[in-house]
Kinemage of the C-alpha trace (Angstrom):
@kinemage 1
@onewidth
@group {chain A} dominant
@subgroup {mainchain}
@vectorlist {calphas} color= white
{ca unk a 1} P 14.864 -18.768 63.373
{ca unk a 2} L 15.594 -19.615 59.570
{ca unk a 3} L 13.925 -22.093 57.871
{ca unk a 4} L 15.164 -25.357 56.591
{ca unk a 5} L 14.796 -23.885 52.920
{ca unk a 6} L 16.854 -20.996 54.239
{ca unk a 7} L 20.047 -23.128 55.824
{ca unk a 8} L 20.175 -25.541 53.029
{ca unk a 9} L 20.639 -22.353 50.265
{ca unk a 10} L 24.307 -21.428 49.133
{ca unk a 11} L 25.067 -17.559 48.856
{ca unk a 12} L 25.745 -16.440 45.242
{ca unk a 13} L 28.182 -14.068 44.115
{ca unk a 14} L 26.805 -11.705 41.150
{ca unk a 15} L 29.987 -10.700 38.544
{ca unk a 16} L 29.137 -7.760 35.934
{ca unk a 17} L 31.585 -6.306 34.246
{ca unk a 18} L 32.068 -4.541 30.661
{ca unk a 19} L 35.816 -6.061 29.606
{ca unk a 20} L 34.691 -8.708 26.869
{ca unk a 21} L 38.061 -10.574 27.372
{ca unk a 22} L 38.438 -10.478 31.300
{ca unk a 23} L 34.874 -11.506 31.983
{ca unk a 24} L 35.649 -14.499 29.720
{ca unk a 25} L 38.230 -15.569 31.459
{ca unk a 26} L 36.749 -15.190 34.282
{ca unk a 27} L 35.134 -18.878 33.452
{ca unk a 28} L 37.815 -20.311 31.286
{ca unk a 29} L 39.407 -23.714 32.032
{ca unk a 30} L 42.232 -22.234 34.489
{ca unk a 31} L 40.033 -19.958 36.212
{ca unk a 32} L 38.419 -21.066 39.624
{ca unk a 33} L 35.018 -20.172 38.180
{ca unk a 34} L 35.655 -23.080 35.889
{ca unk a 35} L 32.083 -24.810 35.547
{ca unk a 36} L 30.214 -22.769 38.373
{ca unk a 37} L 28.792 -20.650 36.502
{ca unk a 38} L 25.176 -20.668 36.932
{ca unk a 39} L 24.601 -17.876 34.122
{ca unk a 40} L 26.554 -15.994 31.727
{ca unk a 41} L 24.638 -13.514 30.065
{ca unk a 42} L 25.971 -10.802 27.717
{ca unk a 43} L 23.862 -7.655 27.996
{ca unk a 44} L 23.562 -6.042 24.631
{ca unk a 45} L 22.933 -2.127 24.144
{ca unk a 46} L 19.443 -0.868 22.775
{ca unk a 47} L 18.517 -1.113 19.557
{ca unk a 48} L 18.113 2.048 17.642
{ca unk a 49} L 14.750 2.335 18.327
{ca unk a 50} L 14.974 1.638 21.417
{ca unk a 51} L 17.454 3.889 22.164
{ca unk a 52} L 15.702 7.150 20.350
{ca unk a 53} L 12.731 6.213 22.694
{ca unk a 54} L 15.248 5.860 25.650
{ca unk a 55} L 16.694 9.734 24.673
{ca unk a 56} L 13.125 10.620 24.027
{ca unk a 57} L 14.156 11.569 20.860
{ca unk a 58} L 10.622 11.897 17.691
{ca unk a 59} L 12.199 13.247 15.348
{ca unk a 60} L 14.184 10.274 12.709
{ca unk a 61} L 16.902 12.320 11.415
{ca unk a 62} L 18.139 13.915 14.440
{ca unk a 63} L 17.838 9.905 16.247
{ca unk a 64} L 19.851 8.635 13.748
{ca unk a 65} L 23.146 11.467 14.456
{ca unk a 66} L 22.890 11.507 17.658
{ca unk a 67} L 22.617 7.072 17.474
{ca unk a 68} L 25.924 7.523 15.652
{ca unk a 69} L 27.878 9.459 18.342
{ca unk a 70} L 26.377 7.227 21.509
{ca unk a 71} L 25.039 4.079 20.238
{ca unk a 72} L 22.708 2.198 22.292
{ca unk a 73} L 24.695 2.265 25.861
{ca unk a 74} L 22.062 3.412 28.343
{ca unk a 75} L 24.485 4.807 30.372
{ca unk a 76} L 25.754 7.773 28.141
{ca unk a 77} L 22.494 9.826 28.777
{ca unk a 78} L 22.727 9.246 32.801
{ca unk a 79} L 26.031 9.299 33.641
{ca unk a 80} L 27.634 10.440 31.194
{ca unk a 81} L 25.826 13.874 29.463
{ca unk a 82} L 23.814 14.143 32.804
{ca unk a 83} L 20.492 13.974 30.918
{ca unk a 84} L 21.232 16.876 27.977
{ca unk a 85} L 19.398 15.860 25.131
{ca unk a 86} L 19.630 17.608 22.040
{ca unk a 87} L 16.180 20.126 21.750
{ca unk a 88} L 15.270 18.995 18.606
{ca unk a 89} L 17.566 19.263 15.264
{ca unk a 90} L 18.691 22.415 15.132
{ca unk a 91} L 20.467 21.898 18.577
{ca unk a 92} L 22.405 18.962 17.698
{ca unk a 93} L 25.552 21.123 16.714
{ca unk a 94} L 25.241 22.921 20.610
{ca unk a 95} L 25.211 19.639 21.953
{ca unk a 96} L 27.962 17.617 20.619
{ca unk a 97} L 30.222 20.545 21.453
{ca unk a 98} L 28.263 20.889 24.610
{ca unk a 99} L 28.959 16.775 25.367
{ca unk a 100} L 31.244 15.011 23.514
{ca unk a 101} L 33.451 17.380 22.412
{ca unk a 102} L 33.511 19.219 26.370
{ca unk a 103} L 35.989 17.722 28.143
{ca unk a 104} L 34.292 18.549 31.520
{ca unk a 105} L 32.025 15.881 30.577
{ca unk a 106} L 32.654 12.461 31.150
{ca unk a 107} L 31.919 11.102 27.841
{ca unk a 108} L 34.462 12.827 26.212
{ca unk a 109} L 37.137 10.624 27.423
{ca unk a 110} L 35.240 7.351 27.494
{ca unk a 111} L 36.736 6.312 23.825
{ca unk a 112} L 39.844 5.633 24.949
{ca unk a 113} L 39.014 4.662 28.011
{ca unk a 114} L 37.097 1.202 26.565
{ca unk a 115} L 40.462 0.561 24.846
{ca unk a 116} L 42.612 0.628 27.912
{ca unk a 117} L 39.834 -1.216 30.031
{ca unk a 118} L 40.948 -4.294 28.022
{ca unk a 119} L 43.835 -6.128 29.804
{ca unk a 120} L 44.732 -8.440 26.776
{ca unk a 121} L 46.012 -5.658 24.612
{ca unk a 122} L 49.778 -4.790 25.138
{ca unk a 123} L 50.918 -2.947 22.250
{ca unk a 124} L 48.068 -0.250 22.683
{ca unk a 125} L 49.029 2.487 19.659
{ca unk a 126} L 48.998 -0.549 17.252
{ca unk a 127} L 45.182 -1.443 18.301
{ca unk a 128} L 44.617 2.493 18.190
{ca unk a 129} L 45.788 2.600 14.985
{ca unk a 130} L 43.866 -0.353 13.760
{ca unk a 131} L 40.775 0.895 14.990
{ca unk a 132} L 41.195 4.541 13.593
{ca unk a 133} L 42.038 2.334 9.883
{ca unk a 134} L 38.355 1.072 10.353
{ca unk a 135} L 36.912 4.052 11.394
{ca unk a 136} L 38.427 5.830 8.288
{ca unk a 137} L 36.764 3.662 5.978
{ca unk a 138} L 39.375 0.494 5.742
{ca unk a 139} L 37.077 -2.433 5.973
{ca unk a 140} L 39.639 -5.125 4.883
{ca unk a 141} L 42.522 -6.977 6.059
{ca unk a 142} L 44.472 -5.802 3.485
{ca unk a 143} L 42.892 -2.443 3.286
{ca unk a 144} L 43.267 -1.779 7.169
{ca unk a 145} L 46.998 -3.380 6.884
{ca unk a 146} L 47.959 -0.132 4.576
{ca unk a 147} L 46.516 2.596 6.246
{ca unk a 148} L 48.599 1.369 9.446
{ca unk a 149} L 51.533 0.788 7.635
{ca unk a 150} L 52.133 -3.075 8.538
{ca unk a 151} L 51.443 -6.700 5.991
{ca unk a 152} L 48.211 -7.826 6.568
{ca unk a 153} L 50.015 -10.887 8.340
{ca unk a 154} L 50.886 -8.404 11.049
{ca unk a 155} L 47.252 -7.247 12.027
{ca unk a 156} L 45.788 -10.533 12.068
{ca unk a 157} L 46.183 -10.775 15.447
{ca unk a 158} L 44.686 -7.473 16.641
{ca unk a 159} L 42.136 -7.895 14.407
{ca unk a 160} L 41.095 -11.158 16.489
{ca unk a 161} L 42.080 -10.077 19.850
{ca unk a 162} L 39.680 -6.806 19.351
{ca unk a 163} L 37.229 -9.306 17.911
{ca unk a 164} L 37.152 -11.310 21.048
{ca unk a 165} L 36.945 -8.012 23.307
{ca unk a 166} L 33.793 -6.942 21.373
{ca unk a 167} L 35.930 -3.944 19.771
{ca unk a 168} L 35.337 -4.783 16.412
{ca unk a 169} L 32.431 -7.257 14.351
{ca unk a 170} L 33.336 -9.050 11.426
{ca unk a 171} L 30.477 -9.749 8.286
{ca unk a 172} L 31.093 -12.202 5.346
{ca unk a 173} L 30.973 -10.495 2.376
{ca unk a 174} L 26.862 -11.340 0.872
{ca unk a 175} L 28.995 -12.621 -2.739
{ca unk a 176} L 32.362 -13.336 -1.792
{ca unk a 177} L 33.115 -16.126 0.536
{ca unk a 178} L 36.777 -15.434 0.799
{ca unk a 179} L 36.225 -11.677 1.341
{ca unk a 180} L 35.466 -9.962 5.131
{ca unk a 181} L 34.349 -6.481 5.801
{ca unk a 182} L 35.309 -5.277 9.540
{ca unk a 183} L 33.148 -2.655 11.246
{ca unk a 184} L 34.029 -0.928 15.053
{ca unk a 185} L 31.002 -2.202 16.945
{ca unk a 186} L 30.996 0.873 19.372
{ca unk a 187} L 29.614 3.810 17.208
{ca unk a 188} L 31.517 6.374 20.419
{ca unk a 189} L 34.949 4.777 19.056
{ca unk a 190} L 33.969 5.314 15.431
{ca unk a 191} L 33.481 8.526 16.325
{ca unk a 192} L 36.718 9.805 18.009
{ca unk a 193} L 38.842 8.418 15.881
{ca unk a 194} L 37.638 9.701 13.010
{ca unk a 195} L 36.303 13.248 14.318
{ca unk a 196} L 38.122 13.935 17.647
{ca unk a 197} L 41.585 12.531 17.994
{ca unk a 198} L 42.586 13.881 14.081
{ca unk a 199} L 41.699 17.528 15.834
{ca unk a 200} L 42.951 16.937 19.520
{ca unk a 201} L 45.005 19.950 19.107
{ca unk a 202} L 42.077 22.328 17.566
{ca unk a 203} L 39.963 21.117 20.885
{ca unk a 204} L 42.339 21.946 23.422
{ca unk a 205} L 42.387 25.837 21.984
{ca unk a 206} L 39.793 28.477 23.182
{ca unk a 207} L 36.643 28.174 21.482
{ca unk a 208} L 37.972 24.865 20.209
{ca unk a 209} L 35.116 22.790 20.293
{ca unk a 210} L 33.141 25.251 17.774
{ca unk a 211} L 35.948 25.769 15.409
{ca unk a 212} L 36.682 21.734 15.475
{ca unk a 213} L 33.470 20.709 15.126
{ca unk a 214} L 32.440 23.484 12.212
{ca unk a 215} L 36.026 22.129 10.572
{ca unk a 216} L 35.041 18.343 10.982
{ca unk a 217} L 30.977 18.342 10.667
{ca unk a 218} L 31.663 17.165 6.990
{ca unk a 219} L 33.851 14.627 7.908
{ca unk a 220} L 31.278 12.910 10.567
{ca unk a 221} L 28.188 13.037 8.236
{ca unk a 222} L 30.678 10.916 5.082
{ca unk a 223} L 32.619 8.753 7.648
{ca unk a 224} L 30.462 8.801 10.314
{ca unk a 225} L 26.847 8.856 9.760
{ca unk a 226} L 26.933 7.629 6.340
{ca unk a 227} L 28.434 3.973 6.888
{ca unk a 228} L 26.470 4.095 10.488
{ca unk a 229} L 23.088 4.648 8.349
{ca unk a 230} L 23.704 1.497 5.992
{ca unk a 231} L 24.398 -0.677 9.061
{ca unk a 232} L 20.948 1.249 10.894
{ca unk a 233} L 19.550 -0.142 7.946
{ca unk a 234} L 20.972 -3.635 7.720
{ca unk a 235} L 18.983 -4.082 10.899
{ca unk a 236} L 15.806 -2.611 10.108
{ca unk a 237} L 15.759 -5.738 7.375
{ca unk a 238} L 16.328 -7.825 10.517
{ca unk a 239} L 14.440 -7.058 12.936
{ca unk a 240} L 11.601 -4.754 12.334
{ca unk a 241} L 11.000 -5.494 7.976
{ca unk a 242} L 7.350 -7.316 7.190
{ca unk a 243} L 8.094 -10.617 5.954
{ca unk a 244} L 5.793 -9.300 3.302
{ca unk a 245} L 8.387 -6.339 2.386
{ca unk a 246} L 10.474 -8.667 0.472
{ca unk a 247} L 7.909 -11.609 -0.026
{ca unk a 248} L 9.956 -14.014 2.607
{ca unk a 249} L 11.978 -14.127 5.804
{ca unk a 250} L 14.616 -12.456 6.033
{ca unk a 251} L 17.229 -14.639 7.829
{ca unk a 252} L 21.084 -13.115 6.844
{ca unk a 253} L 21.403 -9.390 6.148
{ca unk a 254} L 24.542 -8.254 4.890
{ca unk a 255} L 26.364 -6.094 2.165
{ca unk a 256} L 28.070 -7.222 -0.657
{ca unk a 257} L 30.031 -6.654 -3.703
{ca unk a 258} L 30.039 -8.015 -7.506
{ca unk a 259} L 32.486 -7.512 -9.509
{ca unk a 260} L 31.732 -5.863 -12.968
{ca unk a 261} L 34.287 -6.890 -16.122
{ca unk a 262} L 32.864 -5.080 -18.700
{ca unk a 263} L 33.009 -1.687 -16.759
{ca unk a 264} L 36.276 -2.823 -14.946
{ca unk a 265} L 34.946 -1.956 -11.385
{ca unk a 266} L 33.226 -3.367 -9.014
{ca unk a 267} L 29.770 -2.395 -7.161
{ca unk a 268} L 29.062 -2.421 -3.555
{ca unk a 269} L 25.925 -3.456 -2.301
{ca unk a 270} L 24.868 -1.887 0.864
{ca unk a 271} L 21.410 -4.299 2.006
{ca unk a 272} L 21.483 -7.688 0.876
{ca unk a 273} L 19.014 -9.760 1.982
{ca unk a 274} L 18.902 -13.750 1.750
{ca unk a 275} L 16.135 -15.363 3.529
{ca unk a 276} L 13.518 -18.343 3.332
{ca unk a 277} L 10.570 -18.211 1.178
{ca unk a 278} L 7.949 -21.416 2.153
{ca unk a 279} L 10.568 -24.469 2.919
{ca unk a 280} L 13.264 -22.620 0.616
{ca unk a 281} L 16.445 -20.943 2.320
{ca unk a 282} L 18.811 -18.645 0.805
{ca unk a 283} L 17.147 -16.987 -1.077
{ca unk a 284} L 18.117 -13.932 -2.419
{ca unk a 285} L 15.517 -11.511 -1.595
{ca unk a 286} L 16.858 -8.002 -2.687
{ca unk a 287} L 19.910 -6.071 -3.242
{ca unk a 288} L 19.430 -2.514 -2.075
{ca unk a 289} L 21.775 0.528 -1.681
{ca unk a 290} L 21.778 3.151 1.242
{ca unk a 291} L 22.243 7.072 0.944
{ca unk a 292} L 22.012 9.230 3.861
{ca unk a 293} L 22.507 12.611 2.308
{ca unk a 294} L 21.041 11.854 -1.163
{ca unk a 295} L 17.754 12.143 -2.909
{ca unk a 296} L 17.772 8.824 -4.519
{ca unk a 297} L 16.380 8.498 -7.721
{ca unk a 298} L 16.048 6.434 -11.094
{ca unk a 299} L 20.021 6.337 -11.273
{ca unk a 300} L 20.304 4.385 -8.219
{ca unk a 301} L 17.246 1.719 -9.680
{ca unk a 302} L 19.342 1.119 -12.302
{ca unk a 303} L 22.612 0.695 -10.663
{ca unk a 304} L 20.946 -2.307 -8.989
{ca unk a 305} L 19.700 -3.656 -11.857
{ca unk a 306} L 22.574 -3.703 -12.967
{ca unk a 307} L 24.139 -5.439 -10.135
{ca unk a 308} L 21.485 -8.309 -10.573
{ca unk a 309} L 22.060 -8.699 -14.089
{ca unk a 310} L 25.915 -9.636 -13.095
{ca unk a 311} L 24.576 -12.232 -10.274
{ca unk a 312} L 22.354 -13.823 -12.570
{ca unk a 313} L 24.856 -13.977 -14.969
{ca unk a 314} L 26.673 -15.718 -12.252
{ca unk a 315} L 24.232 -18.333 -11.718
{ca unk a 316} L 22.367 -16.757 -8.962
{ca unk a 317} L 18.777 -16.901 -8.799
{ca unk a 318} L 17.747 -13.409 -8.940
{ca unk a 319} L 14.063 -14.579 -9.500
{ca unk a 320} L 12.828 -13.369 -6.387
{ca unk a 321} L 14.835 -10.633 -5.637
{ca unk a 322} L 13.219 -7.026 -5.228
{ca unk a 323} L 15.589 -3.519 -5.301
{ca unk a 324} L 15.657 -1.248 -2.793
{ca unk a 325} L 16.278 2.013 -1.348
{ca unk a 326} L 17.633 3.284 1.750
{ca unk a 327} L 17.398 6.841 2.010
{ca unk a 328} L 17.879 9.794 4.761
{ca unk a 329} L 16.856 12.486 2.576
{ca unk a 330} L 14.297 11.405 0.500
{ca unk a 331} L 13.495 10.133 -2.861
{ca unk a 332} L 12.245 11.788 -6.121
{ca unk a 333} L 8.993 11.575 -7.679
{ca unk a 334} L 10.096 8.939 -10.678
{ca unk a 335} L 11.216 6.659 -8.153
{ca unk a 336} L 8.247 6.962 -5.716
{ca unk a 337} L 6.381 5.844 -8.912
{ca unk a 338} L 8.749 2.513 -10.309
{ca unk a 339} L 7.189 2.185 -6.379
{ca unk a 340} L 4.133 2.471 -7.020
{ca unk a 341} L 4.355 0.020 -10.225
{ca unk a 342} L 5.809 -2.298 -7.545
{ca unk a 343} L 9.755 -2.123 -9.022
{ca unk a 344} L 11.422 -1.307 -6.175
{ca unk a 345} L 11.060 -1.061 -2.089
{ca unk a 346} L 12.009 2.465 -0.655
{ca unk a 347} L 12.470 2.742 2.970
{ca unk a 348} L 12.952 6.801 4.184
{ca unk a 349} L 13.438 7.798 7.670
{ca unk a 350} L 10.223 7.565 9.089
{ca unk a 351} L 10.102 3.800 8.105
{ca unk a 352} L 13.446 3.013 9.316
{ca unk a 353} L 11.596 4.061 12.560
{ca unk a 354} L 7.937 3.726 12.981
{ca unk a 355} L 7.594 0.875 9.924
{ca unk a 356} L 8.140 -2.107 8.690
């Protein structure tokens, strides 16, 4: 016989789902749900760390390619590759044709797939379109606007409506408060539409995964794997830097860009870093730049130097502001010793992933 504790319980109904937009409305104000929900919890995928550890991938570099080709979803190792990891670096090639580039294999369609899971968007080739914009480099409205043909007025809409379905992420620009960057928040997306769907046909031949992939390796490491580092490294500052790295707290992370009259350009900013020092908030604590393939050197010190000459001349407070460098390949032995002197912060793979 049940107990009293038993009979006086009320079944409850577990919802999951991966739709942003649906599972919103599943608790909207017309929905039945309406104010019954007990818990709404959105399940984020693994950080990068997490997520080499998941793979049981060691080695940095070879984390941080495959990270930009499956992201953090647990689910692409199970299901999805059935459990092929790459066998260290000089496998990686092997494997994306072997995964992501097989069509046998159920990850190679999942791109598209995310798109059409999401019942809110009608006019499908526009959002396709929008997201291949972003995933060719257009990080503006207006910039994104041109490569799809349209008036920025026209994509304002997608733009939100892929916002709101988790497509896409948004980030103020560090400098300019009128002035939004756009990034597609599923590195799997990033990478078919700027690897795989340019080179359907190529794929479909025989021996077309080989011949794509040796024809469009270039284009994943610059389009790919470079912008993917910079953001790797926006959250290193995050959520795994030592307050001490930067002598505060670092509470926004971000990249920026100042404009430079007397050269007529402007220059980018891939890591800035505004936190709290004691009681203090927004501070600027550095201004660093990120290179994947590059060994950095005394020409990128100066570059941001340069960039915090131009904020100061602004009427920032540059005071406590320390440069640094991102890099996947290395540095050279001048700037390991302005390091040294204490004139700049480098961060190299194995920091990214076993430091702070």
């Amino acid at each position: 016989m049940r107990s009293e504790r038993h009979r006086k319980e009320r079944p409850r109904i577990l919802l999951c789902g991966s739709a942003m937009s649906f599972m919103g409305g599943l608790l909207s104000g017309a929905s039945p749900l309406y104010g019954r929900a007990g818990l709404d919890l959105v399940v984020h995928s693994l950080g990068f760390r997490e997520a080499a550890e998941f793979w049981g991938i060691r080695d940095p570099r070879l984390a941080v390619l495959v990270h930009a080709i499956v992201g953090g979803t647990p689910a692409y190792r199970r299901e999805f590759v059935d459990d092929d990891v790459p066998d260290g670096p000089d496998d990686f090639d092997a494997w994306v044709c072997r995964t992501v580039l097989n069509p046998a294999r159920p990850i190679h369609g999942e791109a598209p797939y995310l798109l059409a899971a999401e019942p809110d968007l009608r006019n499908r080739s526009l959002y396709h379109s929008v997201l291949a914009a972003v995933a060719g480099g257009n990080r503006t409205s207006g910039g994104i606007a041109s490569a799809v043909g349209r008036k920025a007025t026209d994509i304002s809409l997608p733009l939100s409506v892929l916002k709101n379905c988790g497509l896409l992420t948004s980030e103020p620009d560090a400098f300019r408060a009128n002035r939004t960057t756009y990034h597609v928040a599923e590195p799997l997306i990033t990478f078919h539409h700027a690897v795989v769907r340019p080179e359907t046909a190529l794929l479909s031949r025989r021996r077309g995964a080989a011949r794509m992939w040796e024809h469009s390796r270039s284009t994943f490491l610059s389009r790919v794997v470079g912008p993917h580092f910079e953001r790797l490294c926006r959250e290193w500052v995050e959520w795994h830097a030592d307050p001490a790295t930067f002598g505060g707290v670092p509470i926004q992370v971000a990249s920026g860009t100042v404009a430079d009259p007397v050269n007529r350009t402007s220059l980018e900013a891939d890591v800035v870093v505004h936190g709290a020092i004691g009681q203090d908030q927004g501070i600027l604590l550095s201004v660093g730049e990120a290179k994947w393939h590059k060994v950095m050197n005394l020409g990128h010190l100066q570059r941001l130097r340069r960039i915090l000459e131009l904020l100061e001349a602004k009427g920032v407070d540059t005071r406590h502001a320390s440069p640094a460098c991102y890099s996947g390949a290395g540095f050279d032995p001048e700037l390991r010793a302005a390091e040294s002197r204490g004139e700049v912060v480098l961060v190299d793979l194995q920091r990214l992933y076993h430091g702070s």
